[in-house]
Each structure stands twice: as C-alpha cells, then as structure tokens.
C-alpha positions as CSV (number, residue, x, y, z in Angstrom):
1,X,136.3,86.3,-14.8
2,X,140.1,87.8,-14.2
3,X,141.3,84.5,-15.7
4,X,139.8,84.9,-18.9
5,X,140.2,89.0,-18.6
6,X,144.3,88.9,-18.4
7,X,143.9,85.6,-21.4
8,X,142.0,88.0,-23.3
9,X,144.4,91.3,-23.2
10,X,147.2,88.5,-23.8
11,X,145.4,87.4,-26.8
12,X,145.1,91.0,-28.1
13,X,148.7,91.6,-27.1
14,X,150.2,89.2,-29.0
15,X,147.4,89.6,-32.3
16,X,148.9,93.7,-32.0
17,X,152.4,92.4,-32.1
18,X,152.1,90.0,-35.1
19,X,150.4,92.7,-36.5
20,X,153.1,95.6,-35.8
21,X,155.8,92.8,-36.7
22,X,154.3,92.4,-40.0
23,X,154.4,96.1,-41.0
24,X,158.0,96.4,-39.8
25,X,158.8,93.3,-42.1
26,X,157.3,94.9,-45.4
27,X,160.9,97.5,-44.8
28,X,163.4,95.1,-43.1
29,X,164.4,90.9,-42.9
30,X,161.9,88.8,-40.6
31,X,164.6,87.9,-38.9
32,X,165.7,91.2,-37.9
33,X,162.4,92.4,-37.1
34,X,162.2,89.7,-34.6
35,X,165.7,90.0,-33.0
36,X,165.3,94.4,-32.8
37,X,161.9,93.7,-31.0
38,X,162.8,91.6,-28.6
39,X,165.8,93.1,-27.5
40,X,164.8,96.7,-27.6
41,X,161.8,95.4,-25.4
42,X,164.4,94.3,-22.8
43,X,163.8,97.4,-20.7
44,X,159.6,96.7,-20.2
45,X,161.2,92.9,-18.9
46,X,163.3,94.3,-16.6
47,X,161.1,96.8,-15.2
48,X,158.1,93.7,-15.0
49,X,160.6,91.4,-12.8
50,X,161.8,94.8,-10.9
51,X,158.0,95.3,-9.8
52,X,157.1,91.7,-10.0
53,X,160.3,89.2,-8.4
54,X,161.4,88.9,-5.2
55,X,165.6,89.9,-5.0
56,X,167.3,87.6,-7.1
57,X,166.3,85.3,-9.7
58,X,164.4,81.8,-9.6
59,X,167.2,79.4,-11.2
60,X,164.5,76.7,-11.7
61,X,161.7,79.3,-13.0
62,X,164.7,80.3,-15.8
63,X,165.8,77.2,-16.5
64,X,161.8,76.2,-17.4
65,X,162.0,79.5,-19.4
66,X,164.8,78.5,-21.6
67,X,163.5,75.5,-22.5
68,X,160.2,77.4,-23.6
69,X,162.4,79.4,-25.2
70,X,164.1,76.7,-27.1
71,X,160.6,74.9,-28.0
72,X,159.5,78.8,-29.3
73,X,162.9,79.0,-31.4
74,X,161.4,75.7,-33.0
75,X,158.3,76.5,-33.7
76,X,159.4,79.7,-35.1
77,X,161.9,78.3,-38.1
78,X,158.6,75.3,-38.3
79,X,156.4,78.3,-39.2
80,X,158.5,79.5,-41.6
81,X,159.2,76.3,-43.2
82,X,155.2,75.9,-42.9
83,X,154.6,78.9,-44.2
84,X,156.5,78.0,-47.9
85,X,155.1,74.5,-48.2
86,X,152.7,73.9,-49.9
87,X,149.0,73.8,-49.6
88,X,149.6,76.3,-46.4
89,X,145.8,77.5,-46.9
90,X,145.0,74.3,-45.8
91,X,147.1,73.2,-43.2
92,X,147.3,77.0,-41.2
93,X,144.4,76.2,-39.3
94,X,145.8,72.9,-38.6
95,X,149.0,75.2,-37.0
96,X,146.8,77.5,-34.9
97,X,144.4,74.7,-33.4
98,X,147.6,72.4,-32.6
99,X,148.8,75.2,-30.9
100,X,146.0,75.7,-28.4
101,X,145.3,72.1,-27.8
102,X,148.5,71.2,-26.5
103,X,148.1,73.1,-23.4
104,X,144.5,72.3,-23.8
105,X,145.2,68.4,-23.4
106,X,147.8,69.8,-20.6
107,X,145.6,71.2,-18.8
108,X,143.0,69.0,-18.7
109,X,145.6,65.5,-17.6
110,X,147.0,67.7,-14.7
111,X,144.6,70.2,-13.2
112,X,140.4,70.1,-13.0
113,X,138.8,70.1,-15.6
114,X,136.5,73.4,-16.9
115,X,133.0,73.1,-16.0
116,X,130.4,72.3,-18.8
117,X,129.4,75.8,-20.1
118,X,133.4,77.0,-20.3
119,X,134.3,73.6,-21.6
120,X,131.6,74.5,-24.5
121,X,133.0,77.9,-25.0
122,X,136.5,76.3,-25.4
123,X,135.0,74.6,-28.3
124,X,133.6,77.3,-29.8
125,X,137.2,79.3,-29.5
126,X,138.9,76.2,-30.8
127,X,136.8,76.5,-33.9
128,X,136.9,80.0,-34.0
129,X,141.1,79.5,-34.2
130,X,140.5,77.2,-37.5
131,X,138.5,80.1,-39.2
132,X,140.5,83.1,-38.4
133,X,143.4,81.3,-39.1
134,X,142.0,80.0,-42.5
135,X,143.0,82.7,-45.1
136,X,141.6,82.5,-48.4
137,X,139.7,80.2,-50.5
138,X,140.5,76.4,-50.2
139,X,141.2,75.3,-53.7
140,X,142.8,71.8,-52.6
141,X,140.9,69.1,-50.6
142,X,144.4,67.2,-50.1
143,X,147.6,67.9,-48.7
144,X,150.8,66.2,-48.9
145,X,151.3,63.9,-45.4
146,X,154.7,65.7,-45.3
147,X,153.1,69.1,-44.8
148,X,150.7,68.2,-42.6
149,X,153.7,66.5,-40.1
150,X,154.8,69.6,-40.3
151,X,152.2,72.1,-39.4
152,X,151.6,69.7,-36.2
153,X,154.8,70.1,-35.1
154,X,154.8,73.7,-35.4
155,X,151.5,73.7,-33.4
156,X,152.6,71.5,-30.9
157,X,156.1,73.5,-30.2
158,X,154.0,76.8,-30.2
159,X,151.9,74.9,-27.4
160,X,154.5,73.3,-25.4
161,X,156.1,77.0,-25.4
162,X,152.9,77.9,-23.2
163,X,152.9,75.1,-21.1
164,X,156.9,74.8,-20.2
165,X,156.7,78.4,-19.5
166,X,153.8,79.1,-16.9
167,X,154.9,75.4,-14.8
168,X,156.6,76.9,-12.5
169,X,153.6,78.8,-11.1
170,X,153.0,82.2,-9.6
171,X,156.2,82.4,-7.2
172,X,158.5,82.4,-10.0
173,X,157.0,85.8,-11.4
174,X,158.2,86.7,-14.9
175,X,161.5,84.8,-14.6
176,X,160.6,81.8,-16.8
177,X,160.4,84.6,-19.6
178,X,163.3,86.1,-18.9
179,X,165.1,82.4,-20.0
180,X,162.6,82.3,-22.6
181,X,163.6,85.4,-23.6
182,X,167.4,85.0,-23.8
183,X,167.5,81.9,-25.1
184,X,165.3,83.8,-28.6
185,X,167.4,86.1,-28.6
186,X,170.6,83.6,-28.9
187,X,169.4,81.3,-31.2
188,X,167.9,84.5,-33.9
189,X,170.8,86.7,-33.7
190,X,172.9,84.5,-35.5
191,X,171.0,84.3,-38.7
192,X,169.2,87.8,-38.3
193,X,172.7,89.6,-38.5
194,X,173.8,87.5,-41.2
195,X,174.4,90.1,-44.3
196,X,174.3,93.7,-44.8
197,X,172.1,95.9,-43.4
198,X,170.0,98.0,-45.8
199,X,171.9,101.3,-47.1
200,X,169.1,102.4,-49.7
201,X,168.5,105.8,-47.4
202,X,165.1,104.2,-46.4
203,X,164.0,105.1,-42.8
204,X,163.9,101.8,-40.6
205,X,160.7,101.1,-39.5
206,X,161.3,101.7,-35.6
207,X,158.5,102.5,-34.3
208,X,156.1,99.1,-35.4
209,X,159.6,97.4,-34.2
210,X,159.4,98.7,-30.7
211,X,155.7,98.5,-30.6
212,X,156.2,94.8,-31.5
213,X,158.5,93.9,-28.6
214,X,156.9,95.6,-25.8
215,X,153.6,93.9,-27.0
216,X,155.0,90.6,-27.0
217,X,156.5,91.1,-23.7
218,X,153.6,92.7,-22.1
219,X,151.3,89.5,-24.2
220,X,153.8,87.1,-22.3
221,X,153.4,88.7,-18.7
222,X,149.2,88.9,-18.9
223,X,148.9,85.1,-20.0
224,X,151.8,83.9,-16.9
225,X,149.6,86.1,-14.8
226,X,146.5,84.5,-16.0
227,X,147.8,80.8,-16.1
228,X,148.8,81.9,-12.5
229,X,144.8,82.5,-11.7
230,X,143.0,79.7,-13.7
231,X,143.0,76.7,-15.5
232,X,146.1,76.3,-18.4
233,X,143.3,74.9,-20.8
234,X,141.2,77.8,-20.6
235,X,143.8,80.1,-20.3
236,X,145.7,78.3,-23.6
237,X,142.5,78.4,-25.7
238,X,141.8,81.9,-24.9
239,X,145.5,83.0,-25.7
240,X,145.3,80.9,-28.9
241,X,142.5,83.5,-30.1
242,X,145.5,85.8,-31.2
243,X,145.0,86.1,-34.7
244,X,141.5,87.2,-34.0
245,X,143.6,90.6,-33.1
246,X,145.6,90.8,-36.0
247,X,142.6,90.5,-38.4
248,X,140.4,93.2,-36.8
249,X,143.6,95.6,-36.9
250,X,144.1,94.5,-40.3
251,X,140.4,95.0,-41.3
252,X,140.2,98.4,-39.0
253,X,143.7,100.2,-40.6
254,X,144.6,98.4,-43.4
255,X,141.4,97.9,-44.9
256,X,141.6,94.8,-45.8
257,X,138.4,92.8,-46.4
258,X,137.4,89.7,-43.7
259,X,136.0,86.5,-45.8
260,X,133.0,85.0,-44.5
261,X,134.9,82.5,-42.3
262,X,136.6,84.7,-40.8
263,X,133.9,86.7,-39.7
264,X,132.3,83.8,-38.3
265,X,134.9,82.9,-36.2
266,X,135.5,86.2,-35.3
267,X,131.7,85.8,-33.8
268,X,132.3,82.3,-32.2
269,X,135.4,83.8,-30.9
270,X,133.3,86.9,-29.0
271,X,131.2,84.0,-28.1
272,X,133.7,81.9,-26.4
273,X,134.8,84.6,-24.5
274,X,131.8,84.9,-22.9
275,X,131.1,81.1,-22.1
276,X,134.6,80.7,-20.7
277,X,134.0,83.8,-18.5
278,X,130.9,82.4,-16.8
C-alpha cells in the first residue's frame, strides 16, 4: 500500500510539472523553461539529500544518476523530434507505454514478480497510459516504420531513465538524482541559452517555472522512495500514469474537454491503482 501511495504522488508530481512546464512554454523557449526549472529547483535537492544522505556523497549512487541523466537528455531531444514527425497521434501512446514497460520487463527479469490481482491492475494502467496519452482523433491507420523506431526509442530512454536511476537502492538516498540532475542541466544549457532572451516588456512566467522544478524534483524523490519499498514494475507502471495528472489539471483549469478515450483510461487508470494496491 505505501509502494503504490509514494508511485501515485510521483505520478501526480510529475503530470503537475508537465503541466506547469507547459504554461510557462506558451511565454518563453522549451528549452529554457526546462533549464530555469531545474536549476532554480536546486535548493528543494539539496535540502532532500541534507535530510535524506548520510555525510558525504555516494560516488557509485551519482555515477548511476548521471547516466540516467544522460539516457533522460536522450529521451528528451527523441520527444521532441517525436513530437514533429509525423503521424504523432498515432505513435504517442506508443511513447508513453514504451516508457513504462521498460522498467516493467526490468522488474519482472530481476526481482519477484507481482502477484496475480496487481499484475492485472498493471495491465489495466498500461492500457490506461495508451488512452490518456492518445490525443485526438486517429485519422491514419499507418505510420511510417521510421517514426515508429523513433517513438520506441524515446520510450525506452524515458524507461531506462527510471531503472538506471533507483539501482542503486535505498542506501544511496537521493544522490543518483543529484547526477541525474547535473548531468540535464549540462547537456540543456547549451542550446537553452543559445539567442536572446525576450525584451518585448512581457513578465516571465516565474512562477509555473518554479512550480515546474520543485514538482519534478519532489516527483523524482517519491518514485526513488517508492522503488526503494516495492517492486520496480509496479512502481514503473504506476509512475507511467503521469499524464493522467496533466489531463485532469488541464480539464479542471483550463477547461479543456477529455475525448472519450481518455476518460476511459482515466477510469482504468483509478482502477489500476486500486488492484496494484491490494
């Protein structure tokens, strides 16, 4: 039950985070957006491995972290290069389910597996991650091979993020994300400072930036502490149920309008979380 407690506020975390990082992007670059979160959210880290780490830091547990990192970087400039293919109706949910079965398949080769009723709610949350992430109506029942490579890859460097990052297990704290961490940060700035910054007197959009940051962070902490307490597939599919989050705070202050299928995996979602929880 705490397993799939600290998955779930992960989950919702890192759904509120998308969600404030989308906002901020509607006044300033992506890129930016992403670099200004994560480094103005360097304070919450610190205080987390303050309260959390033993005196110094786990060189092992950072150098797992950096290679998340590095696999997170990748999956990042992927999703982007997803995001402008074409036929990305299509091949999103393809993204989001990669993503959750990596450490799903992980999970399953190197610990115990779930027992029968949680293995059926990991199903149902799978599914679930196909719907929410579907946006739209599907127009096309093809898709170039190309494109398809491609939103696999992006899912499986999203998942191998989550499983390089909670190996090193509960005695390295929150150091693995303080490699994961640096190493973003490195590999954005470059092409997030690239140009001028805007001069047009508009306000930058500080608040949804911070918000962004400390939600990721505090997203990143809950699913290490939960991988810490359970199984990684379990704990991977819940996580996965992110964009769950941003679609209820989408619907709830944007008013935007849920399409059938997303409603329904909305539902199957809910439902998971109770299966996996008993």
């Amino acid at each position: 039950m705490i397993t799939t407690l600290l998955a779930t506020v992960a989950a919702v975390g890192w759904g509120a985070a998308d969600y404030c990082g989308a906002r901020a992007s509607r006044a300033m670059p992506a890129g930016r957006v992403v670099l200004l979160s994560q480094v103005l959210s360097l304070p919450v880290l610190a205080g987390w491995l303050a309260a959390t780490a033993g005196p110094g830091p786990d060189l092992t547990a950072l150098a797992w972290g950096c290679a998340a990192g590095a696999f997170g970087v990748l999956g990042l400039v992927l999703l982007y290069r997803t995001l402008a293919a074409e036929g990305i109706v299509l091949v999103a949910p393809v993204t989001a389910v990669t993503a959750a079965v990596v450490p799903l398949a992980v999970g399953l080769a190197l610990q115990s597996a779930p027992g029968p009723i949680a293995l059926c709610g990991v199903c149902c949350a799978l599914l679930s991650i196909a719907l929410v992430s579907l946006v739209g109506r599907v127009r096309r029942t093809t898709v170039a091979l190309r494109t398809l490579l491609l939103a696999l890859a992006t899912g499986a460097a999203l998942g191998l993020q989550l499983v390089l990052i909670s190996h090193p297990g509960p005695e390295a704290g929150l150091w693995p994300l303080a490699g994961a961490r640096a190493v973003s940060i490195v590999c954005v700035a470059p092409g997030a400072l690239r140009g001028r910054p805007r001069t047009d007197g508009t306000a930058l959009p500080w608040l949804p930036v911070v918000l962004s940051g400390v939600l990721d962070t505090a997203a990143f902490a809950f699913c290490l502490f939960a991988a810490d307490q359970g199984l990684l597939s379990v704990v991977g599919t819940i996580v996965s149920l992110y964009p769950a989050a941003t679609v209820v705070l989408a619907l709830v202050l944007d008013g935007e309008r849920v399409t059938a299928h997303q409603a329904l995996g909305l539902f199957l979602g809910a439902g998971a979380l109770l299966l996996v929880s008993v």
